[in-house]
C-alpha positions in Angstrom: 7.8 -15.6 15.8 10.4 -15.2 18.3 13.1 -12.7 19.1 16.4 -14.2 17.6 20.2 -13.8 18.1 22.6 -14.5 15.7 22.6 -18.0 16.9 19.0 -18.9 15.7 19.6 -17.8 11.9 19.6 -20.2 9.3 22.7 -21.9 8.3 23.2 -20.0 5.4 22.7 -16.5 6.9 24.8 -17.9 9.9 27.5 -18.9 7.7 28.0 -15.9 5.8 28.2 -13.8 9.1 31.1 -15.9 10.5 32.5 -15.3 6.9 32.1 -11.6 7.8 34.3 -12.0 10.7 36.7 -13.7 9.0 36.9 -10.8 6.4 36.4 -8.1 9.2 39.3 -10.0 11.1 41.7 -10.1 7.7 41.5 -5.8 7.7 39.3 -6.1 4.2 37.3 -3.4 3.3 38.1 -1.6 6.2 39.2 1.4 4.4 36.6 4.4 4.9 34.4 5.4 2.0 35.8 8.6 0.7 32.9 10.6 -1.5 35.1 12.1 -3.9 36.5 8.6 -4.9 32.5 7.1 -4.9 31.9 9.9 -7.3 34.9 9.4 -9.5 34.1 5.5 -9.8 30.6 6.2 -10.7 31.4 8.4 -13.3 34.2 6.2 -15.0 31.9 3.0 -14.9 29.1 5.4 -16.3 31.2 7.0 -18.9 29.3 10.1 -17.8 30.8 12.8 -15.8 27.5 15.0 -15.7 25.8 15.3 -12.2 23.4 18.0 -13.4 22.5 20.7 -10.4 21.7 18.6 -7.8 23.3 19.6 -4.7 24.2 15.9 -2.8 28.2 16.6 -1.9 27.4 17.6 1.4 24.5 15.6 2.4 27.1 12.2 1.1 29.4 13.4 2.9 27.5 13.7 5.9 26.1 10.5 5.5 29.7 8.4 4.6 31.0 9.8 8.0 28.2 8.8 10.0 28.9 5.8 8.6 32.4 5.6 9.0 32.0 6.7 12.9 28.8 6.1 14.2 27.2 2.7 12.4 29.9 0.3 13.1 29.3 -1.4 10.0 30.3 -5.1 9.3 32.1 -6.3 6.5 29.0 -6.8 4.7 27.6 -3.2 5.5 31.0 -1.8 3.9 30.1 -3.6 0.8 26.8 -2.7 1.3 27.1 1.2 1.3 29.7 1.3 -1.2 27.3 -0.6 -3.6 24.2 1.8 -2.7 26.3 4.7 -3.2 27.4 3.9 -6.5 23.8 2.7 -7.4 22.4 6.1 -6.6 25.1 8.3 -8.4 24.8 6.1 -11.0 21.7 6.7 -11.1 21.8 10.5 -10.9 24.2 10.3 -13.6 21.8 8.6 -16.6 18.8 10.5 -15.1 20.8 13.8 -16.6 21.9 12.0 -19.5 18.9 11.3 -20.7 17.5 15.0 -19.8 20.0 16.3 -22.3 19.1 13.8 -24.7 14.9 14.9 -24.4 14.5 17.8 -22.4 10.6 17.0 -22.9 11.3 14.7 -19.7 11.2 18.2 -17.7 7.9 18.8 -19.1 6.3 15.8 -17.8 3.2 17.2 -15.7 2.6 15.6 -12.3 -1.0 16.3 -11.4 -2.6 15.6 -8.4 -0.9 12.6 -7.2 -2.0 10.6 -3.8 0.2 10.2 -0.9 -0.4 7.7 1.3 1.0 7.9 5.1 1.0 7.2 8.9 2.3 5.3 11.4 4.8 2.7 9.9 3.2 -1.1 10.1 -0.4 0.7 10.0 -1.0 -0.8 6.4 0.0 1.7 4.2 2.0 -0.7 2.4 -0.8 -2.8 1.9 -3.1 0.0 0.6 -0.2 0.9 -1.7 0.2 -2.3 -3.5 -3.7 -2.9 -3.6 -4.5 0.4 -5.0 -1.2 -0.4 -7.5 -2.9 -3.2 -8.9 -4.9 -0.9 -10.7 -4.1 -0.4 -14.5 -4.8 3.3 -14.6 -2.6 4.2 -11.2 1.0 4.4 -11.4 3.4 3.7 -8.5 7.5 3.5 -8.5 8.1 -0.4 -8.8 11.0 -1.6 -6.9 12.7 -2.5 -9.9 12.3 1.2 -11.3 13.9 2.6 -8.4 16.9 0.2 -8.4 17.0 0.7 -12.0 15.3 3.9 -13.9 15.9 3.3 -17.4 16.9 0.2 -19.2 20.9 -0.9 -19.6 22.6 0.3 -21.9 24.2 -2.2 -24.6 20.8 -4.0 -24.6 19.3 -5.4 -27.6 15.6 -4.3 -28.3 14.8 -7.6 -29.0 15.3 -9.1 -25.9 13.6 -9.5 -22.7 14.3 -6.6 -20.1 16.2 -8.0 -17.4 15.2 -5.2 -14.8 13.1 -6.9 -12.9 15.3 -9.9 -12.1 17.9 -8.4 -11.7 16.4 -6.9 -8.6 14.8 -9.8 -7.7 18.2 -11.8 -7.3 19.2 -8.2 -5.3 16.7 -9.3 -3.1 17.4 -12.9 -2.8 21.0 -12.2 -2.0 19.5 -9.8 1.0 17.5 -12.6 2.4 20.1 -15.0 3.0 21.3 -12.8 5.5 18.2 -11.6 6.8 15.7 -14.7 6.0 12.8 -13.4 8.7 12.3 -10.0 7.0 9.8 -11.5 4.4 7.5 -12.4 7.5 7.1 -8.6 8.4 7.8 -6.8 5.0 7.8 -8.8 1.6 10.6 -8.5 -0.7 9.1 -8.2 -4.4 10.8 -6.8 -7.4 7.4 -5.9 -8.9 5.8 -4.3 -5.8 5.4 -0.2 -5.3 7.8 0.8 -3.8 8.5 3.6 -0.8 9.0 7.1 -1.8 12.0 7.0 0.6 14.0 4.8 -2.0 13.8 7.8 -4.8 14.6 10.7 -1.9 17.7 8.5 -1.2 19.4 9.3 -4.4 20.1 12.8 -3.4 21.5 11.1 -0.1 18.2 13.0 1.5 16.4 10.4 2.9 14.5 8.9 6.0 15.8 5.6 5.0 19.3 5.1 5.7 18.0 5.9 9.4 16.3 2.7 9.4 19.1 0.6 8.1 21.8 2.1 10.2 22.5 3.8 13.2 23.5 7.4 11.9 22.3 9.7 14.7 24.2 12.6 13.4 23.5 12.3 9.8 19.5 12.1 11.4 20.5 15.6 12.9 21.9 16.9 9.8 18.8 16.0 7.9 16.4 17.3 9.7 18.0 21.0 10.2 18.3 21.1 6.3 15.0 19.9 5.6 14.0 18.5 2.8 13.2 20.5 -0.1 16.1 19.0 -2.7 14.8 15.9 -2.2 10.8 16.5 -2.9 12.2 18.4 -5.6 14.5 15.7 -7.2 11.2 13.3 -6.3 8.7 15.2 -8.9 11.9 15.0 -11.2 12.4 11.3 -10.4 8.2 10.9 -11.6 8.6 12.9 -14.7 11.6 10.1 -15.9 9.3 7.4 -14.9 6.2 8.8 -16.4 7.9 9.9 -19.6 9.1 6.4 -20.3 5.5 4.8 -19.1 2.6 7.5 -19.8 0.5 9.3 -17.9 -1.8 8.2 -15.2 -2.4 8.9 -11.3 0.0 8.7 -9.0 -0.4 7.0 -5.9 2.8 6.9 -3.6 3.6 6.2 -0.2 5.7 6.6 2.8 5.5 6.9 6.6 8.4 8.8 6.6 6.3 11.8 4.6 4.7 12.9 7.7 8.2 14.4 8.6 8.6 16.6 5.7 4.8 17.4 4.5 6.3 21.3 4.4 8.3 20.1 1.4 6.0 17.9 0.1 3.1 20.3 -0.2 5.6 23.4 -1.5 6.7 21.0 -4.6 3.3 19.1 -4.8 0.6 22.0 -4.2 -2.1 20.2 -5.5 -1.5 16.7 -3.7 -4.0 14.7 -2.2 -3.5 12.5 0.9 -4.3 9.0 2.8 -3.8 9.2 6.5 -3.8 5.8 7.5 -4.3 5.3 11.6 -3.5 1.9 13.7 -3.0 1.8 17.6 0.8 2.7 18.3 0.7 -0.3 20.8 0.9 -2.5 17.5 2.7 0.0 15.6 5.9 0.5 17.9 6.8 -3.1 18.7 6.5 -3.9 15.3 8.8 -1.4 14.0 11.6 -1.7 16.2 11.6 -5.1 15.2 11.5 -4.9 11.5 14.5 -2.1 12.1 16.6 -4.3 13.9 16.4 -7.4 11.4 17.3 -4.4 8.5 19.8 -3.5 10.7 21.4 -6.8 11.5 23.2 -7.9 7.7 25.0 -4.1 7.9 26.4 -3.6 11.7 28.4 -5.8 14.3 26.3 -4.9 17.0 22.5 -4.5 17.3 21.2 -2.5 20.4 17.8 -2.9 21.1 16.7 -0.8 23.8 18.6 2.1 21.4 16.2 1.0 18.6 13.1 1.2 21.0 14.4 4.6 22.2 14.4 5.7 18.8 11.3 4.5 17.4 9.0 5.6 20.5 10.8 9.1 20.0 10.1 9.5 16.5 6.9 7.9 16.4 5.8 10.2 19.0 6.5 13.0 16.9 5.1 11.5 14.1 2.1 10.7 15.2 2.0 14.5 16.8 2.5 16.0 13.1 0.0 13.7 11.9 -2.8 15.9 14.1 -1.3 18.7 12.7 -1.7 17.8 9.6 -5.2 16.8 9.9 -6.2 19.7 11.2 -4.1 21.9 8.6 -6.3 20.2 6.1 -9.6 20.5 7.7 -10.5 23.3 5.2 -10.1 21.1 1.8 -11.6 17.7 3.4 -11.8 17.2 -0.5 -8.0 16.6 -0.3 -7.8 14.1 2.9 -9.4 11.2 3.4 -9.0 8.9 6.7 -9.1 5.6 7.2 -8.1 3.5 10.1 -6.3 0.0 10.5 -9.0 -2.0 11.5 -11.8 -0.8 8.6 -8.9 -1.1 5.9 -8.6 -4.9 7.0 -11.8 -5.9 7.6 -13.0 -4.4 4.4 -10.0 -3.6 2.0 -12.1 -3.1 -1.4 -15.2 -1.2 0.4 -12.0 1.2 1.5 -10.3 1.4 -1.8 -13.6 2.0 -3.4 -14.2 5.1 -1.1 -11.0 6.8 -1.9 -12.1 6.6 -5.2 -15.1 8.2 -4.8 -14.0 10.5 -2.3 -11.2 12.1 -4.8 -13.7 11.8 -7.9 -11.6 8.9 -9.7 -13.3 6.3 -11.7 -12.4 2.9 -10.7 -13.3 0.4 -13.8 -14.3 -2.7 -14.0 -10.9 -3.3 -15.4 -9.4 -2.3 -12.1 -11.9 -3.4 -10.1 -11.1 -7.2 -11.3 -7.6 -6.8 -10.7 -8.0 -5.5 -7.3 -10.7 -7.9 -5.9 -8.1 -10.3 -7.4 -5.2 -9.1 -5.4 -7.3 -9.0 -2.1 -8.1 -13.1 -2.7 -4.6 -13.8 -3.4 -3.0 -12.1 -0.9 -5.9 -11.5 2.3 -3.1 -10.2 4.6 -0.9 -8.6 2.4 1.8 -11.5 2.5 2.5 -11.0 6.0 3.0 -13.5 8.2 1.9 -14.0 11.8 4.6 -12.0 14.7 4.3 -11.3 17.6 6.1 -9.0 19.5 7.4 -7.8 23.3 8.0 -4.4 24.1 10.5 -5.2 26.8 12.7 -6.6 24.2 13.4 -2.6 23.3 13.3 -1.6 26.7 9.6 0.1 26.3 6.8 0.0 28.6 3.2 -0.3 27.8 1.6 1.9 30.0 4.5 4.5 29.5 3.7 4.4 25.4 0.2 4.3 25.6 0.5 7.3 27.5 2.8 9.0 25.1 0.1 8.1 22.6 -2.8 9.3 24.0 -3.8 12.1 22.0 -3.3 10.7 19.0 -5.5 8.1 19.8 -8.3 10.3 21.3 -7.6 12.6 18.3 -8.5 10.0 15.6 -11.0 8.3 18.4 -9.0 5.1 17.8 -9.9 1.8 19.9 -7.1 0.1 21.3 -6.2 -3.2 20.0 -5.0 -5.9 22.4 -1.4 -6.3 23.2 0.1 -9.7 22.2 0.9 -11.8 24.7 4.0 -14.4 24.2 5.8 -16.3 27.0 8.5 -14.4 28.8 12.0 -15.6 27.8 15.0 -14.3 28.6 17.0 -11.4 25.8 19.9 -9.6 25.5 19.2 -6.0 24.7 22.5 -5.6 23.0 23.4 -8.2 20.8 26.4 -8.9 18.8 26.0 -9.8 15.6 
């Protein structure tokens, strides 16, 4: 697959951005988002006006004027943030709702749960839903995170409309950005990124991705990220009190960044380190963000995005030898795997991880995930291919940058795609 402009989207995604200009054009939704009135609307359509002690004024107000002055946002991304803003205080809202109905919630215990990481578009996403097909592991399901407990009003009798409800979420998002399944499947059901729970406290690694918020990036990573691990384990004990108790197995990239936090609210965790060659990694990534990027902004600058990711990669992959070697003395709470063995041999790897942290993997899950690997070989990903001059990178230049982490994890390197040259903008309005 091809680098695209706006002018090789499908007709339905192409007619619903000239529909954004139109909008845009007629001054609508132009107005900045002002927290005070996002948390006022969110408590009227809640009925609730109890936030509990979560401390997220500043970090939404941080985040709204980034917004406001740094993402250039589209009509659409107006829309956009206003609905995700009111979906997570929403959210925060029933969450302490339902603690003052059960405080029992608060007593949920999270024991040893697994966190998967690594370089983004190393296959931690595919370990994550393989290892979630197993009965007796629990992961965040898409749906969960969108929607934590069921709606109120609805009969017991019927059928739960959760799920679909996300799933037409989803289907609305595709229409204007139809070549994300390719690199990263859209499924109600799937597990879901640990980044999605984090965002409710308006702490999280994720609205990076989606927008260009440089100072709200800043922001976050001088106040760390304590609150959010925090309101994570809290976010778990809702799930797990509605659900039972099981292991948890969760994931993000984006972990690597904040392990500090992590490990002071999860003391006991256990961890994946999943490696790949950063010369697949970092075209890939800038990719996938600019295609998340594209539905919410005007204008899409590529050799920013490459910028950005080789930056941040680089000192990702950095703390990732740290990390390692900060483990070294409980190998019984690290296990390693790289790209090319988790590929080639996905249940043998699955089945080592079991063994390795002393779980028992039945023949119950066993079936369904030798199932899941004959369903879906690759994942659900399609075939890309990518061109690191599109974001302004060089290959010798990154695989220089990467070199330690490579010799570090004795990686091999994996061949760089080759696709015929073609001339790109860099900076792309959309």
């Amino acid at each position: 697959m091809g680098f695209s402009s706006s002018a090789s989207f499908n007709l339905p995604a192409r007619f619903f951005r000239g529909l954004d200009r139109v909008v845009d054009g007629l001054g609508l939704f132009r107005r900045p988002v002002r927290p005070e009135k996002m948390i006022a609307v969110a408590q009227r359509r809640a009925g609730l006006h109890d936030f509990g002690d979560w401390s997220f004024e500043e970090p939404l107000a941080v985040l709204l004027k980034a917004y406001e002055e740094e993402a250039n946002l589209s009509a659409f991304g107006r829309v956009g943030v206003r609905w995700d803003m009111l979906r997570f205080l929403s959210n925060l809202l029933r969450l302490r709702d339902e603690e003052k109905k059960d405080p029992a919630i608060l007593d949920e215990q999270i024991t040893q749960p697994i966190f998967i990481l690594g370089l983004p578009r190393s296959g931690t996403t595919f370990l994550h839903n393989l290892l979630a097909e197993d009965p007796a592991n629990l992961t965040p399901r898409c749906w969960q995170t969108v929607f934590p407990y069921p709606l109120r009003g609805r009969k017991a009798d019927r059928r739960d409309p959760r799920v679909d409800m996300t799933a037409r979420q989803y289907a609305a998002f595709l229409v204007l950005a139809p070549e994300l399944p390719s690199l990263h499947p859209l499924d109600a059901r799937a597990a879901q990124e640990c980044i999605e729970i984090t965002g409710h406290v308006f702490r999280s690694l994720r609205f990076d991705t989606t927008h260009y918020i440089p100072s709200y990036q800043r922001w976050l990573d001088e106040a760390g990220h304590l609150e959010a691990y925090r309101f994570h384990k809290r976010f778990l004990q809702h799930l797990q009190h509605q659900n039972g108790a099981g292991q948890w197995v969760l994931k993000s990239p984006d972990h690597i960044f904040a392990l500090d936090a992590l490990r002071a609210v999860y003391p006991d965790a256990r961890f994946v380190f999943v490696h790949r060659d950063p010369m697949k990694v970092l075209p890939s990534v800038a990719r996938l963000t600019e295609i998340l990027r594209q539905p919410f902004t005007r204008i899409i600058d590529r050799l920013q995005i490459g910028r950005q990711v080789s930056d941040r990669w680089e000192q990702g992959a950095a703390l990732l030898i740290e990390a390692s070697e900060s483990l070294r003395p409980s190998p019984e709470r690290v296990y390693q795997v790289r790209y090319r063995d988790l590929i080639g041999n996905p249940f043998g790897i699955a089945a080592e991880i079991y063994r390795h942290f002393g779980m028992a993997l039945t023949a119950r899950g066993e079936e369904c995930l030798k199932r899941s690997i004959a369903e879906r070989p690759n994942g659900g990903y399609g075939q890309n291919s990518y061109r690191f001059e599109d974001y302004g990178l060089n290959p010798a230049n990154e695989r220089n940058r990467f070199s330690a982490y490579m010799a570090h994890f004795r990686m091999q390197p994996e061949s760089i795609p080759r696709v015929p040259a073609s001339e790109s903008k860099v900076r792309i309005a959309v």
